[in-house]
Every structure is written in C-alpha cells, then in structure tokens.
N, C-alpha and C positions, 0 to 999 in steps of 0.2 A: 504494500500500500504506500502510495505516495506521501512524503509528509509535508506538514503546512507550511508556510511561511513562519510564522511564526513560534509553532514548534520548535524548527531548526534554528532562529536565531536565540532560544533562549540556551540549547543545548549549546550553542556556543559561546555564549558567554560565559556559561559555568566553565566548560573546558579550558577558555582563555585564562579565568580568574583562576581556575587550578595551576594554568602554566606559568601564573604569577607574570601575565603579561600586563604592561601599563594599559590603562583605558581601555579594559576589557569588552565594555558594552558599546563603545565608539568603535574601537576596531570592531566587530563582529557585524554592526551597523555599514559602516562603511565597505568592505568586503562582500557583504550580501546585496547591497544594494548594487554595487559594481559587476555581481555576477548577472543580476537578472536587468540590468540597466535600466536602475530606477532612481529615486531618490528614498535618504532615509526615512524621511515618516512616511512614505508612501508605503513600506516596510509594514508597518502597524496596521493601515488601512486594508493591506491587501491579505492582513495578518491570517486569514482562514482558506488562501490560495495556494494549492498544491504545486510543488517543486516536483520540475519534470527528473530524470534519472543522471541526465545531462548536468543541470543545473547542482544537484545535489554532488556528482563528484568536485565539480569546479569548486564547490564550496569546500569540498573537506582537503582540496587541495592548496588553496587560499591561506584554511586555517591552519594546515601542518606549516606554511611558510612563517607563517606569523608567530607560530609555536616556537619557531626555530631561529626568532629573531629580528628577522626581516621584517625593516619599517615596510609598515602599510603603503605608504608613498612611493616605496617600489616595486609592491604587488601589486597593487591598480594602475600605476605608472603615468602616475598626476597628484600635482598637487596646488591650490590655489592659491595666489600669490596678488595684490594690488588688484584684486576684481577680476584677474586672470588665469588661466587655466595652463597649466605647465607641464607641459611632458618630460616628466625626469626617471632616470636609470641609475647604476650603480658609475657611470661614469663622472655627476654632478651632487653635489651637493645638496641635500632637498632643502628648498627655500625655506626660514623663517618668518614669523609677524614684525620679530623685531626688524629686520630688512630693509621695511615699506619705511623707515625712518629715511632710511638713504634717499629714497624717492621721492617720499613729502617734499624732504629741506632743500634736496637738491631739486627738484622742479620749482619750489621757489626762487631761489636761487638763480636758478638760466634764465628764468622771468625776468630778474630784477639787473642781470647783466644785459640782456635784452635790450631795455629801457635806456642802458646806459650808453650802451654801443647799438643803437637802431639800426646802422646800415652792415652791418657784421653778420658773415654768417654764424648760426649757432651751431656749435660743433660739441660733440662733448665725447667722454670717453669711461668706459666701465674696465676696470682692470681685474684681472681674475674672475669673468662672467659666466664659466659655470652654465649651469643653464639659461642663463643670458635674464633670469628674470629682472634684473638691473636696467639693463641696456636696453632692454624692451617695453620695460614700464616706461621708462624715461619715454622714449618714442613713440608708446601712445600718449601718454599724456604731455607731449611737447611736441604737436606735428610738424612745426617749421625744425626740427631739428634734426640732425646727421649723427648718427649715433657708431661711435668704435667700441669695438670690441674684443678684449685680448684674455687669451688663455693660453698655457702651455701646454693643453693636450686637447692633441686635435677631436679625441673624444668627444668631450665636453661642445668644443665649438660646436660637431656635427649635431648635440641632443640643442645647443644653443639656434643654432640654424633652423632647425626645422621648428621650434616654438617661433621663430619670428616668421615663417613662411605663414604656420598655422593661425597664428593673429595679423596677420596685416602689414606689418612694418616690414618684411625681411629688404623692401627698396632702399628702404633709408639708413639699414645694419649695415655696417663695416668690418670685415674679420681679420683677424690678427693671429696668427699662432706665435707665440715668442713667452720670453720669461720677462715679464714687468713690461718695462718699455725702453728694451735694449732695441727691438724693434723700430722704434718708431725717432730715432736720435740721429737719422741720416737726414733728414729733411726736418724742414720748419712745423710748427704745429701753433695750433692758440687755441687749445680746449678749452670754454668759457667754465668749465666742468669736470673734476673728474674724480669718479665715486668708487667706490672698493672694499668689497666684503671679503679678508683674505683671510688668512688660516692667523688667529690669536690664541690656540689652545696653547695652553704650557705642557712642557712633559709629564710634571706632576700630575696633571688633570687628566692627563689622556688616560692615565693608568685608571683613574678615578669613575671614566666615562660607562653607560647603558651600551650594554651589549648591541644594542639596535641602532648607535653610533660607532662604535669602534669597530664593531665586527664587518659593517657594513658599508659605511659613506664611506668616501675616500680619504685618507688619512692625510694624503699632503693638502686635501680643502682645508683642513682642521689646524693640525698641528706647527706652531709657528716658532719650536726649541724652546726651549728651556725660559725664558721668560715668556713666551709668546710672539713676541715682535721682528722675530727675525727678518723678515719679507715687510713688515709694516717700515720697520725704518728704512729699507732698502728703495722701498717705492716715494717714501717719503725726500729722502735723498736725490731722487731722479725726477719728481715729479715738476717741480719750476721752471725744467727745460721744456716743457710740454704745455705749460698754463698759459694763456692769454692773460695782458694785463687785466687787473682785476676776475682773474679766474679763480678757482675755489676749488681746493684738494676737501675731501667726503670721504671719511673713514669709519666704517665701524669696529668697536674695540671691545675684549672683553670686561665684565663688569669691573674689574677693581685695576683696567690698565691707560683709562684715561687724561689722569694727571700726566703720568710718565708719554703717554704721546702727545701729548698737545707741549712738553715739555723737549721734545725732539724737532717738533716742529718749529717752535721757536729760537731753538740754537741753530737750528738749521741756514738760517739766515735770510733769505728770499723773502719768504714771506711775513706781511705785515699784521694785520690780526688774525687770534687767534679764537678756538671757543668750542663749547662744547651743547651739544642736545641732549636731554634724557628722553627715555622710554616713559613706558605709560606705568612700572614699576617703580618709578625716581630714580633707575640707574642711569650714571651716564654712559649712553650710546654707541655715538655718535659725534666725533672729535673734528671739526674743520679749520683747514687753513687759507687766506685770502693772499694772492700774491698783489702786492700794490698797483692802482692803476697808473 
C-alpha cells in the first residue's frame, strides 16, 4: 500500500532527529517537497496524498544523504540567496543570509558613486565569486552595471556561469579564473566597487566546524590559516591598484576579526576612510574601505 504524504514526512523526521541531524523537520520538509516538486506547506495540505513507488525511493535516498551529512543545499542543489535562486554543488560555497550584507551596502554604494561620477561607466568587481551569488545580485539589482568576476577554480566559475545565464545577467558577467587579482594588474581598471566573501575561518575553528561544513563545502572557500586572514590581507594589499577614485573595497569578516581588518586597511595606506557594518545579530560584518577621490 502506498503511503501518504504525510505519513512519510513525519517518519522522517523522527529518523533525522534520531541521526541527530540539525533542523530535522526543515530538512525532511524541504527534501520532500523537492522530490515531489512542490512547496513546503503544500506538504500539509496534500498531507493524505499517496507517494507513488518512484517518489518514495527518491525520498529515502535524499534522506540517507542527509543522514550522512550532506547539507540539504547540495541534495536539492539550490539555495536562495537576495530573492534568488542559486544552483550550487560541492564545487561553491552555499551562500549565507549574512552575505546579502555585501549586496545591500555595496549596491548603495555604486548608487552613490554613481551620482558622483554620472558620466563613468559602472564597473564593479566580486573576488572569490563562488557561485557568483555576489556578482549576480549586484547585476540585478544595478542594471547599468558590468559586473567581474574572479575565482580560482574554474569549477566554481562554471556553477557561477550558469546561475547568471539562468537569471538574466550572464551579458553583463565578466569571468576571470586567477588567484585574487594577479589577473587583472596588466591593464588599467576603476572598479567603483569591489566586494569579497573569502575564506576567514581560523584553523582552530575549522577543527571546531559541523560535519555538514567540513566534510563537505570546500575547505579553501572557508579556511583563511591560522588567524583567518590570510587571503583577506593579501586582497587587501592589491586591491587600490584596481579601485576607481572614490571606489570602495566590501569585505566580509568573521565575527571577532573586524577590528584587526579595518586595522590592515588603514596601515595599508591608499585608502582614506574606513568603517564597518553589523549584521542583524550586532556582529560586525562587514569591514569597508574608501580609496580617496
């Protein structure tokens, strides 16, 4: 006999809660709804609708994955990011909430460079874009704008690429394979912008991390040695050669390495203020630098 809809999703959540997985009844939600291609509370509504034989293995193949570790975000192989939908795999990073920070300040930001340089094209640039959710948010929500993009594994550009074919922008995307912006230091640039979600995990932490991070994401998205900052100071370092007057380096950092980068930034020399944004926690974020106009 076939079982219901909702039958199955509760034996699943018991099972999850057995395997001591996090968010047992989101995960079991989110996975059933993706097998039968529906939405979650449509789950509830259609709670006494029989699972065909088909649908049922998909499920318990779903949930051995999830048993076994594997964020949900790579078993559905999407994750929503800025109002958008994001095709991500074991090659990218799965996007955070906290992220969208980069995108609010920094799309205010190209605005208000914008105003200041009106005949200037907007250019802007996403370093370490991953699934490009950065560089693609920017570019729908700033359509006058040309958006680059750089990562060192060509993986990543290719899962980055096809999210921007699949929302719209891919005309106005730029791609880059290289390490930072060793790349981009033979010719001229004036990114009025440029934003960067790079690896700030410390060693200590990594040891520390959810098996559905370590075992899984990519460890150089994450881990930035021993303080965290390895790659942060190094972009920070190079980045002035890239800025437009009045352009604006956009970094996000982890929770307690704020100080210490807006603190690199300043010794750094080039650039003139400095500053920081918190999250919707009170952490600070989100560390920016202004090169002088």
């Amino acid at each position: 006999m076939s079982q219901a809809i909702g039958t199955a999703l509760r034996q699943a959540i018991r099972c999850l809660e057995q395997g001591r997985v996090s968010e047992p009844q989101a995960a079991a939600e989110v996975l059933l709804a993706d097998v039968l291609g529906t939405t979650r509370p449509q789950l509830y509504v259609n709670a006494f609708y029989p699972l065909s034989a088909e649908q049922s293995a998909a499920f318990r193949t779903r949930l051995q994955r999830r048993l076994q570790g594997e964020p949900v975000q790579y078993i559905t192989g999407r994750q929503e990011f800025w109002s958008l939908e994001f095709a991500v795999d074991a090659h990218v990073l799965i996007p955070r909430p906290e992220s969208e920070l980069l995108v609010e300040h920094g799309a205010r930001l190209a605005q208000q460079w914008c105003l200041a340089h009106p005949q200037a094209e907007l250019a802007l640039l996403d370093v370490g874009t991953g699934s490009g959710n950065l560089a693609i948010s920017l570019a729908y929500t700033l359509p006058q704008a040309q958006v680059w993009a750089v990562d060192c594994a060509l993986g990543a550009l290719q899962v980055a690429r096809r999210n921007a074919q699949c929302l719209g922008v891919v005309e106005r995307l730029h791609w880059i394979c290289g390490d930072l912006l060793t790349a981009l230091h033979r010719r001229g640039w004036g990114f009025a912008l440029c934003v960067a979600n790079l690896p700030y995990v410390t060693v200590a932490e990594w040891s520390s991390l959810p098996r559905e991070i370590k075992d899984h994401e990519p460890c150089g998205a994450l881990c930035g040695g021993k303080d965290g900052l390895d790659v942060i100071r190094r972009l920070i370092a190079m980045s002035p050669d890239v800025l437009a007057p009045g352009g604006t380096l956009l970094l996000e950092v982890g929770w307690q390495q704020a100080a210490t980068v807006q603190a690199a930034m300043q010794q750094q020399g080039h650039f003139g203020a400095t500053g920081v944004y918190h999250d919707f926690a009170g952490i600070a974020r989100v560390v920016w630098a202004q090169v002088p106009s």
